[in-house]
N, C-alpha and C positions, 0 to 999 in steps of 0.2 A: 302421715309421715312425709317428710321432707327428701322427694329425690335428691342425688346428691348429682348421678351419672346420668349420663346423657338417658333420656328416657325412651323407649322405642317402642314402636306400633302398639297398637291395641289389636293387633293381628295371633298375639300369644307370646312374642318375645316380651319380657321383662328387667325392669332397672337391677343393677347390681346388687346395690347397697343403698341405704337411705338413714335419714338422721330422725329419729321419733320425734312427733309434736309435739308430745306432753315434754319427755325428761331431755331431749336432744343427745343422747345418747347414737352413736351410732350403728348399726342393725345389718347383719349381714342375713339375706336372702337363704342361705342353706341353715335348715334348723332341723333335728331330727322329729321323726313323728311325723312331720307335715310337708305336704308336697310346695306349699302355698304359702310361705313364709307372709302374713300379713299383718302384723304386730308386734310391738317392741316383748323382749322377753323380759326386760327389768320392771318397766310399773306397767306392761299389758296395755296400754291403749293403740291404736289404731289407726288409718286414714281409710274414710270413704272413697277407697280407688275400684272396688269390683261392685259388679251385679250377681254375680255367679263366682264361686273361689276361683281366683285365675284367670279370668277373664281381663282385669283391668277397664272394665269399660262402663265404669260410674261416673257421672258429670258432675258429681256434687263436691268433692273432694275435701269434705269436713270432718271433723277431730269426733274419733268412735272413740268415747268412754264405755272404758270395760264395765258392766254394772251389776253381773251375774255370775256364776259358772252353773252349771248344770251334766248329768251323766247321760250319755248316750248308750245305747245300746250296745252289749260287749267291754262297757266298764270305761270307754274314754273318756275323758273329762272334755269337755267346751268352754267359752270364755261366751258371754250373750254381751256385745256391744250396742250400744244404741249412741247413733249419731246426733253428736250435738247440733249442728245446720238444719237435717230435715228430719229426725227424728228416726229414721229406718233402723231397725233391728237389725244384726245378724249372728249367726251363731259359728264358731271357729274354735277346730280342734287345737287345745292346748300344742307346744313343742316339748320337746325333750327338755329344754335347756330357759323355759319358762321360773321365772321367781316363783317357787313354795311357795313362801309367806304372802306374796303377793296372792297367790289362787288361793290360797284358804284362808285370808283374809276376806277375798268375795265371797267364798261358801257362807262364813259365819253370819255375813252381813245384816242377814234375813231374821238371826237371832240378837243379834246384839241390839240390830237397831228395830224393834218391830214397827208397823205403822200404827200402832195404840201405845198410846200410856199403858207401860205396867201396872201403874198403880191403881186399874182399873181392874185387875186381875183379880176374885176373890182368895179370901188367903185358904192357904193348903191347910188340910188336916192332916196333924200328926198322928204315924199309923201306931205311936205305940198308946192314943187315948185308946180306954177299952168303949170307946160310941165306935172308933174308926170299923168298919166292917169288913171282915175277911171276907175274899172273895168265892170262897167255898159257901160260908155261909149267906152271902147274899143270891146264890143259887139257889141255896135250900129254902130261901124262904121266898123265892119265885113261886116255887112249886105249890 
Protein backbone atom coordinates (compact mmCIF):
# COMPACT_ATOMS: atom_id res chain seq x y z
CA UNK A 1 0.00 0.00 0.00
CA UNK A 2 0.91 3.37 -0.99
CA UNK A 3 1.94 5.77 2.15
CA UNK A 4 0.40 8.79 1.50
CA UNK A 5 1.82 10.75 5.07
CA UNK A 6 4.94 11.34 6.15
CA UNK A 7 6.13 7.84 7.15
CA UNK A 8 7.82 7.35 10.65
CA UNK A 9 10.40 5.07 12.31
CA UNK A 10 10.35 1.64 12.29
CA UNK A 11 10.68 2.32 16.09
CA UNK A 12 6.53 1.41 16.41
CA UNK A 13 5.03 4.78 15.29
CA UNK A 14 3.08 4.34 12.24
CA UNK A 15 1.71 6.18 8.85
CA UNK A 16 -1.70 7.51 8.91
CA UNK A 17 -3.33 6.74 6.13
CA UNK A 18 -2.33 5.06 2.92
CA UNK A 19 -3.72 4.56 -0.73
CA UNK A 20 -3.99 0.42 -1.67
CA UNK A 21 -1.77 -1.08 -4.34
CA UNK A 22 -4.14 -3.08 -5.97
CA UNK A 23 -7.61 -0.76 -6.04
CA UNK A 24 -5.82 2.82 -4.90
CA UNK A 25 -8.54 3.32 -2.70
CA UNK A 26 -7.58 5.12 0.15
CA UNK A 27 -7.35 3.28 3.78
CA UNK A 28 -7.53 4.66 7.11
CA UNK A 29 -5.34 2.95 9.72
CA UNK A 30 -8.22 2.47 12.46
CA UNK A 31 -10.41 -0.71 11.56
CA UNK A 32 -12.32 -2.49 14.09
CA UNK A 33 -11.11 -6.09 15.11
CA UNK A 34 -7.55 -5.25 14.44
CA UNK A 35 -4.98 -3.60 16.19
CA UNK A 36 -2.82 -3.52 12.99
CA UNK A 37 -4.74 -2.11 10.19
CA UNK A 38 -2.59 -3.73 7.20
CA UNK A 39 -4.88 -4.20 4.19
CA UNK A 40 -7.14 -2.51 2.16
CA UNK A 41 -10.75 -3.43 3.32
CA UNK A 42 -12.33 -3.26 -0.33
CA UNK A 43 -10.45 -6.01 -2.57
CA UNK A 44 -8.11 -7.27 0.74
CA UNK A 45 -4.62 -7.03 -0.72
CA UNK A 46 -1.79 -5.84 1.08
CA UNK A 47 1.95 -4.23 1.23
CA UNK A 48 4.89 -6.22 2.33
CA UNK A 49 5.73 -3.61 5.19
CA UNK A 50 5.90 -6.07 8.52
CA UNK A 51 7.84 -9.14 9.77
CA UNK A 52 5.94 -9.38 12.78
CA UNK A 53 2.08 -7.39 12.78
CA UNK A 54 3.18 -3.97 13.61
CA UNK A 55 6.37 -3.91 13.47
CA UNK A 56 6.85 -2.29 9.96
CA UNK A 57 10.17 -3.62 9.45
CA UNK A 58 10.07 -5.67 6.21
CA UNK A 59 12.53 -4.49 3.40
CA UNK A 60 10.64 -6.02 0.59
CA UNK A 61 7.72 -3.85 0.35
CA UNK A 62 5.83 -5.84 -2.39
CA UNK A 63 1.96 -6.20 -3.36
CA UNK A 64 0.43 -9.23 -0.90
CA UNK A 65 -2.21 -10.84 -2.81
CA UNK A 66 -4.86 -11.97 -0.65
CA UNK A 67 -5.08 -15.75 -1.82
CA UNK A 68 -6.91 -17.63 1.15
CA UNK A 69 -8.90 -17.15 4.25
CA UNK A 70 -8.85 -19.66 6.84
CA UNK A 71 -10.41 -19.86 10.88
CA UNK A 72 -8.41 -19.55 13.57
CA UNK A 73 -8.95 -20.66 16.89
CA UNK A 74 -12.07 -19.06 18.72
CA UNK A 75 -13.81 -18.69 15.28
CA UNK A 76 -11.86 -15.44 13.74
CA UNK A 77 -11.48 -15.44 10.24
CA UNK A 78 -7.81 -14.55 8.68
CA UNK A 79 -6.92 -13.46 5.19
CA UNK A 80 -3.34 -15.95 4.01
CA UNK A 81 -1.54 -13.23 1.72
CA UNK A 82 1.38 -14.40 -0.15
CA UNK A 83 3.70 -11.71 -1.56
CA UNK A 84 4.08 -11.36 -5.01
CA UNK A 85 8.11 -10.10 -4.97
CA UNK A 86 9.34 -12.86 -2.59
CA UNK A 87 6.77 -15.12 -2.22
CA UNK A 88 6.34 -14.90 1.97
CA UNK A 89 3.17 -15.86 3.44
CA UNK A 90 1.33 -14.19 5.94
CA UNK A 91 -1.62 -14.70 7.92
CA UNK A 92 -3.85 -11.39 9.09
CA UNK A 93 -6.93 -11.17 11.15
CA UNK A 94 -9.87 -10.02 8.93
CA UNK A 95 -11.42 -6.14 10.26
CA UNK A 96 -14.70 -5.29 11.00
CA UNK A 97 -15.28 -3.33 8.02
CA UNK A 98 -13.61 -5.85 5.46
CA UNK A 99 -15.62 -6.65 2.02
CA UNK A 100 -18.06 -9.92 2.61
CA UNK A 101 -18.19 -10.86 -0.75
CA UNK A 102 -14.64 -10.17 -1.09
CA UNK A 103 -13.80 -12.84 2.17
CA UNK A 104 -16.16 -15.59 0.90
CA UNK A 105 -15.23 -15.12 -2.38
CA UNK A 106 -11.70 -16.41 -1.14
CA UNK A 107 -13.32 -19.12 1.15
CA UNK A 108 -15.03 -20.68 -1.95
CA UNK A 109 -12.04 -20.48 -4.09
CA UNK A 110 -10.80 -23.88 -3.07
CA UNK A 111 -14.22 -25.09 -4.40
CA UNK A 112 -15.04 -23.43 -7.41
CA UNK A 113 -11.70 -23.58 -8.75
CA UNK A 114 -10.15 -27.11 -7.76
CA UNK A 115 -6.52 -28.00 -8.86
CA UNK A 116 -8.20 -31.16 -11.02
CA UNK A 117 -10.37 -31.28 -13.79
CA UNK A 118 -13.70 -32.19 -12.58
CA UNK A 119 -14.31 -34.12 -15.21
CA UNK A 120 -12.06 -36.53 -13.76
CA UNK A 121 -14.38 -36.97 -11.10
CA UNK A 122 -16.29 -40.54 -11.26
CA UNK A 123 -19.87 -39.66 -11.66
CA UNK A 124 -22.12 -40.06 -8.39
CA UNK A 125 -24.68 -42.77 -7.84
CA UNK A 126 -27.94 -41.96 -7.48
CA UNK A 127 -29.29 -42.90 -3.98
CA UNK A 128 -32.75 -43.53 -5.17
CA UNK A 129 -31.21 -46.79 -7.75
CA UNK A 130 -32.13 -49.75 -5.50
CA UNK A 131 -27.83 -51.08 -6.26
CA UNK A 132 -27.25 -47.47 -4.26
CA UNK A 133 -26.55 -49.07 -0.67
CA UNK A 134 -27.91 -47.92 2.52
CA UNK A 135 -25.75 -47.37 5.01
CA UNK A 136 -27.17 -49.47 7.66
CA UNK A 137 -27.03 -52.06 5.40
CA UNK A 138 -23.63 -51.78 4.24
CA UNK A 139 -22.85 -52.37 8.12
CA UNK A 140 -24.64 -55.44 8.22
CA UNK A 141 -23.13 -57.01 5.57
CA UNK A 142 -19.57 -56.10 7.20
CA UNK A 143 -20.48 -58.36 9.85
Amino acid sequence: MRHRTNRKSRSGDQCQWFHCVRCNQPVSPEAAGTAHRNHCPWCLWSKHVDDVPGDRAADCGGAMEPIAVWVRRGSDWAIVHQCRSCGELHSNRIAGDDNELALVSLAVRAISQPPFPLDRLPPTADPTDERWPHPVERLANRQ
